[in-house]
C-alpha positions as CSV (number, residue, x, y, z in Angstrom):
1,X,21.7,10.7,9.1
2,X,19.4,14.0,9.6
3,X,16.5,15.8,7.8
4,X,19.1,17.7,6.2
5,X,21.0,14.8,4.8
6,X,17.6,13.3,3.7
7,X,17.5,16.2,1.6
8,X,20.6,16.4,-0.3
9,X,20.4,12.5,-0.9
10,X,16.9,13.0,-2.0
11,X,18.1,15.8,-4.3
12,X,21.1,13.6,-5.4
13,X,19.3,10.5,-6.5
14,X,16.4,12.3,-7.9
15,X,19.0,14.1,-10.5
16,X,17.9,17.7,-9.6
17,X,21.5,17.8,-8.2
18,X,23.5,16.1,-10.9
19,X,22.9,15.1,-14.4
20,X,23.6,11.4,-15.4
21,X,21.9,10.9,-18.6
22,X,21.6,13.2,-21.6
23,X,18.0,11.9,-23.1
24,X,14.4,12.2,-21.6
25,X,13.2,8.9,-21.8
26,X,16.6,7.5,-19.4
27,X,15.6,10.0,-17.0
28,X,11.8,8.9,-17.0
29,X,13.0,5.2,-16.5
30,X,15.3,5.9,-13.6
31,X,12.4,8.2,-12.1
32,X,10.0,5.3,-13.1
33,X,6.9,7.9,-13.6
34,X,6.9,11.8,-13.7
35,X,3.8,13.2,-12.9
36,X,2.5,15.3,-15.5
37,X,-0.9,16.6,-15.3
38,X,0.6,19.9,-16.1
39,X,2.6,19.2,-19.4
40,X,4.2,22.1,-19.1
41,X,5.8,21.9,-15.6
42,X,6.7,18.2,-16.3
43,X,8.7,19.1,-19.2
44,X,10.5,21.8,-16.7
45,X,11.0,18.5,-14.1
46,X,12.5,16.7,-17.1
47,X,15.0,19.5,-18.3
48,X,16.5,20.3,-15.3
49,X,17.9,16.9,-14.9
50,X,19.2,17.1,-18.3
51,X,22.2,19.1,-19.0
52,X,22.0,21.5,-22.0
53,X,17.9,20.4,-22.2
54,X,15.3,22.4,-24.1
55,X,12.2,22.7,-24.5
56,X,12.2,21.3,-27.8
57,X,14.3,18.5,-26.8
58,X,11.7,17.2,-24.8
59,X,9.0,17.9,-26.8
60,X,10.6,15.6,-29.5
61,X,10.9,12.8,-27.2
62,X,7.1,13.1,-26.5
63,X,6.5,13.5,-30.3
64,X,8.6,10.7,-31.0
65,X,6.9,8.1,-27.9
66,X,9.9,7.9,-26.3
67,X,8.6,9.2,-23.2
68,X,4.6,8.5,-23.2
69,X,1.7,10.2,-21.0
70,X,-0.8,7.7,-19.7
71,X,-2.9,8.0,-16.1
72,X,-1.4,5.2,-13.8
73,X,-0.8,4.8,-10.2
74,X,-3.6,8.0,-9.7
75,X,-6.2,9.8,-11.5
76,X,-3.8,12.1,-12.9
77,X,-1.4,11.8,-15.7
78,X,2.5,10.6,-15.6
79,X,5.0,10.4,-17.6
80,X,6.4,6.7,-18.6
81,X,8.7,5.1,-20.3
82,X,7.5,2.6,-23.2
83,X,9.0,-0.3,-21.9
84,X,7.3,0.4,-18.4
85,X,4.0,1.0,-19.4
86,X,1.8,-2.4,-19.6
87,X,3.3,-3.7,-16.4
88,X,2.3,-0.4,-14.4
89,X,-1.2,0.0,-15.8
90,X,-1.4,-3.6,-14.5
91,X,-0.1,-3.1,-11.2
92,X,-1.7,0.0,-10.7
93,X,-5.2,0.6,-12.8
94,X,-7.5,-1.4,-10.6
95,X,-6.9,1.2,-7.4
96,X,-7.5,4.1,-9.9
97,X,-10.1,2.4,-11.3
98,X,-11.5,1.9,-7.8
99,X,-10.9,5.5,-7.0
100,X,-12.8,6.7,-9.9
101,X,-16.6,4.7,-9.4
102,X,-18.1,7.3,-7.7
103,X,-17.7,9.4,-10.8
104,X,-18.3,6.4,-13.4
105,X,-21.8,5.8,-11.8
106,X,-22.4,9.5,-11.6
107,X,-21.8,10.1,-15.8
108,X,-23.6,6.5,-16.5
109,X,-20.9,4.5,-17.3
110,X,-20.6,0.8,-17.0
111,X,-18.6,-2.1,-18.4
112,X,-20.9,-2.4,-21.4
113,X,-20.5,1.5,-22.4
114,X,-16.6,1.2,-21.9
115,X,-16.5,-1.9,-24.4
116,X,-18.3,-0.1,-27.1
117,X,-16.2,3.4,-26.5
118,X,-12.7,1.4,-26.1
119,X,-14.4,-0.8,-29.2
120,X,-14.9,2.8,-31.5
121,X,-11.4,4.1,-30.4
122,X,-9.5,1.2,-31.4
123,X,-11.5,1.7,-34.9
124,X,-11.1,5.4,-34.9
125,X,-6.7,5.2,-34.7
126,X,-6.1,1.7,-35.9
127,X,-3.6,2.1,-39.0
128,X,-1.2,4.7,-37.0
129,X,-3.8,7.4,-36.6
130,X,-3.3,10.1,-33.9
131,X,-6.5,11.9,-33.3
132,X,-7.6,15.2,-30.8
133,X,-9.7,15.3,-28.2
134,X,-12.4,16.8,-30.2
135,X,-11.7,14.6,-33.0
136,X,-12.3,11.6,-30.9
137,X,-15.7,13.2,-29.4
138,X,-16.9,12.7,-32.8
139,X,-15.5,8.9,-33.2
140,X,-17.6,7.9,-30.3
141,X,-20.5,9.9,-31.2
142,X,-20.6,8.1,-34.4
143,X,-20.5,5.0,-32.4
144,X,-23.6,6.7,-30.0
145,X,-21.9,7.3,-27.4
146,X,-22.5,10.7,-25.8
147,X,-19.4,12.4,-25.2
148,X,-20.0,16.0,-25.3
149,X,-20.3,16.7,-21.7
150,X,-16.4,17.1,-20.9
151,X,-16.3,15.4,-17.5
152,X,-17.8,12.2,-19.0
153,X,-15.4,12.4,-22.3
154,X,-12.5,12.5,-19.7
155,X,-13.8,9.4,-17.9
156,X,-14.4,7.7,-21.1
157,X,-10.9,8.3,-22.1
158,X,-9.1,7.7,-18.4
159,X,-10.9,4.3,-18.9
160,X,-9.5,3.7,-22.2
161,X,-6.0,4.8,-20.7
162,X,-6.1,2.8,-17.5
163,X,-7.5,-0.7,-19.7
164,X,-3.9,-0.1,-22.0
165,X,-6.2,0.6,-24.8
166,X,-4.6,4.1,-25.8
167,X,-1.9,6.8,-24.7
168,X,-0.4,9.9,-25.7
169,X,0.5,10.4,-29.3
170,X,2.6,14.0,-30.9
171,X,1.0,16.9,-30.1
172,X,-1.0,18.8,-33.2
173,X,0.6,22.5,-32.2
174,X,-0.6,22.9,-28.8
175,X,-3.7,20.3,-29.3
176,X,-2.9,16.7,-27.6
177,X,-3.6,13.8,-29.8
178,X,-4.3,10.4,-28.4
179,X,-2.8,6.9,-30.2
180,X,-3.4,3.3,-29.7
181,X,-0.7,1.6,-27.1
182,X,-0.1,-1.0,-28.6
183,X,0.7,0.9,-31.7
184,X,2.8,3.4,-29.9
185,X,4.8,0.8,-27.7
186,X,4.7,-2.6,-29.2
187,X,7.5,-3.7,-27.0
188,X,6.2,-2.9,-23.5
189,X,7.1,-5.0,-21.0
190,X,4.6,-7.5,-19.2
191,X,5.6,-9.1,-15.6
192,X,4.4,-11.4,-12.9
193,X,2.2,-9.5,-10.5
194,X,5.3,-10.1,-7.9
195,X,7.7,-9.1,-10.4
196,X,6.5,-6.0,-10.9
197,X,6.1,-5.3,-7.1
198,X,9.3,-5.6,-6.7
199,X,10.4,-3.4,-9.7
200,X,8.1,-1.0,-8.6
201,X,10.1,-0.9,-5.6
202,X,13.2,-0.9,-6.2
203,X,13.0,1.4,-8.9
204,X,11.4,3.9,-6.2
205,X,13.7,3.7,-3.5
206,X,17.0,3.8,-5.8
207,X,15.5,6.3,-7.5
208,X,13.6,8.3,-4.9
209,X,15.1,7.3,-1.4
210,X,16.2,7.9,0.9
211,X,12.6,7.3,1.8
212,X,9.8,5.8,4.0
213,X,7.3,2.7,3.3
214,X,4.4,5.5,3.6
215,X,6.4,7.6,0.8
216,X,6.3,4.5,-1.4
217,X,2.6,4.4,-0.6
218,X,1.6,7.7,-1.5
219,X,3.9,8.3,-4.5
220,X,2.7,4.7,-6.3
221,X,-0.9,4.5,-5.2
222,X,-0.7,1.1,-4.0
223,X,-2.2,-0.3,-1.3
224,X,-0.2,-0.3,2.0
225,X,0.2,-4.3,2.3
226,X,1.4,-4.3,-1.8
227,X,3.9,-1.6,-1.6
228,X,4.9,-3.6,1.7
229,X,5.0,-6.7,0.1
230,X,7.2,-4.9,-3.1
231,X,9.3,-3.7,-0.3
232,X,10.3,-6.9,1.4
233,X,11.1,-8.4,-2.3
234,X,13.8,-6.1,-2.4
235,X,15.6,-5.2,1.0
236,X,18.7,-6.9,0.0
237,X,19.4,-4.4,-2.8
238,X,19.0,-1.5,-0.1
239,X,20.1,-0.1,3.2
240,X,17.8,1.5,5.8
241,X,18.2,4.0,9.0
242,X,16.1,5.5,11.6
243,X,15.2,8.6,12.0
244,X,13.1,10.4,14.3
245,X,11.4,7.2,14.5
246,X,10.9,6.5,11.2
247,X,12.9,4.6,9.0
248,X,14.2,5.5,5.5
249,X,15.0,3.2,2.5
250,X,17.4,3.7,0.3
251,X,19.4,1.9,-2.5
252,X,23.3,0.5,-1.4
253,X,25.1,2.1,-4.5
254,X,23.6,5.4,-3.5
255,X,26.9,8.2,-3.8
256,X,27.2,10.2,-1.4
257,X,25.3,13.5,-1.5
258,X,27.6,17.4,-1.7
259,X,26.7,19.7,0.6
260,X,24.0,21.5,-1.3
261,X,23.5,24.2,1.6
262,X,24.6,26.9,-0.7
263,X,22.3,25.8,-3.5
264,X,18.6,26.7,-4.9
265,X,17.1,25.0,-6.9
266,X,14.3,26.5,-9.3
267,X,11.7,23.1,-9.3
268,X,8.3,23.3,-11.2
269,X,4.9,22.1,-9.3
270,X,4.0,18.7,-8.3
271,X,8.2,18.0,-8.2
């Protein structure tokens, strides 16, 4: 195997060079997360895996919470898959959360201010509610909380996300609502801390790979001895080689990759 076959498996079993399934939320599950800070350019990663896509295709599927957008794995947001959710934020919140003190100590926030915000959001969208940004500035305000400063508003709410509390909901025009999780996806998933590890893996490798152990590191935000540990919990569902010394995972029912050396492909930022 060489760089360049790296490549075109990489290309292959990340669906940017064929197109397996026809709905959003299948390709966010085989993906396991898109990243999606820019919710424009993750919509763009999610189309051109999907033949015939547009933009109001996937924008539907957002509306409808068939594909959600949460922070997990790192201070940024992803798209997930309802079903997925729970387990990530468990496996993956505490290193986010970890990442993000400096900042929490910075805006004065502690446990006992994130009780009372996550306390006046659950009040403010119990009952199916889907409420803006500035919408929920006023909820917590009520509550007194101050929220007007943007930076601590977006902690306030990171926190919220990362403790499973609330996620995306439909988008009001071009305004981004937020909605409770458990109203959004009442049957997410919940798995043993092992469990998930290995899920986590898998799913990355077969989805992702061929790829290394530091790849797996980076793209999940684990720690280096769990995305290890995730790895070893699933070696007998993949095949390895070397490579210039370093050695790349990948799944056994991987198809082989065409020759895509005649081939561009147009990918959006962060891809």
């Amino acid at each position: 195997m060489t760089n360049l076959d790296i490549a075109h498996q990489r290309l292959h079993n990340q669906l940017i060079a064929r197109h397996t399934f026809e709905k959003p939320s299948d390709v966010v599950q085989w993906l396991g997360a898109v990243q999606a800070q820019d919710f424009a350019g993750a919509k763009w990663a999610l189309g051109l895996r999907i033949e015939g896509a547009t933009d109001e295709s996937i924008e539907r599927a957002f509306a409808d919470g068939t594909i959600l957008r949460t922070h997990v794995m790192r201070p940024t947001w992803h798209f997930v898959s309802p079903a997925d959710i729970r387990w990530m934020l468990a496996l993956t919140a505490p290193r986010v959360n970890a990442a993000n003190a400096y900042y929490y100590r910075r805006l004065e926030l502690d446990e006992a201010i994130f009780t009372r915000s996550n306390a006046a959001l659950v009040k403010a969208l119990q009952g199916g509610k889907q409420l803006t940004r500035a919408e929920l500035v006023s909820a917590l305000r009520q509550a007194g909380i101050a929220a007007d400063d943007l930076l601590r508003f977006a902690h306030i709410i990171m926190h919220a996300e990362l403790d499973g509390i609330i996620c995306s909901g439909a988008r009001r025009g071009k305004q981004f609502t937020y909605a409770l999780l458990e109203e959004r996806a009442p049957q997410a998933r919940t798995l043993e801390r092992n469990e998930a590890l290995a899920e986590f893996a898998r799913r990355y490798f077969t989805s992702h790979g061929p790829a290394t152990l530091q790849d797996f590191v980076w793209w999940s935000g684990l720690s280096a001895a769990d995305a290890r540990a995730g790895l070893a919990m699933v070696t007998s569902q993949l095949i390895h080689e070397d490579v210039d010394g370093q050695t790349y995972w990948f799944s056994t029912s991987s198809l082989p990759a065409r020759d895509l050396t005649q081939t561009i492909f147009l990918l959006p930022n962060f891809e």
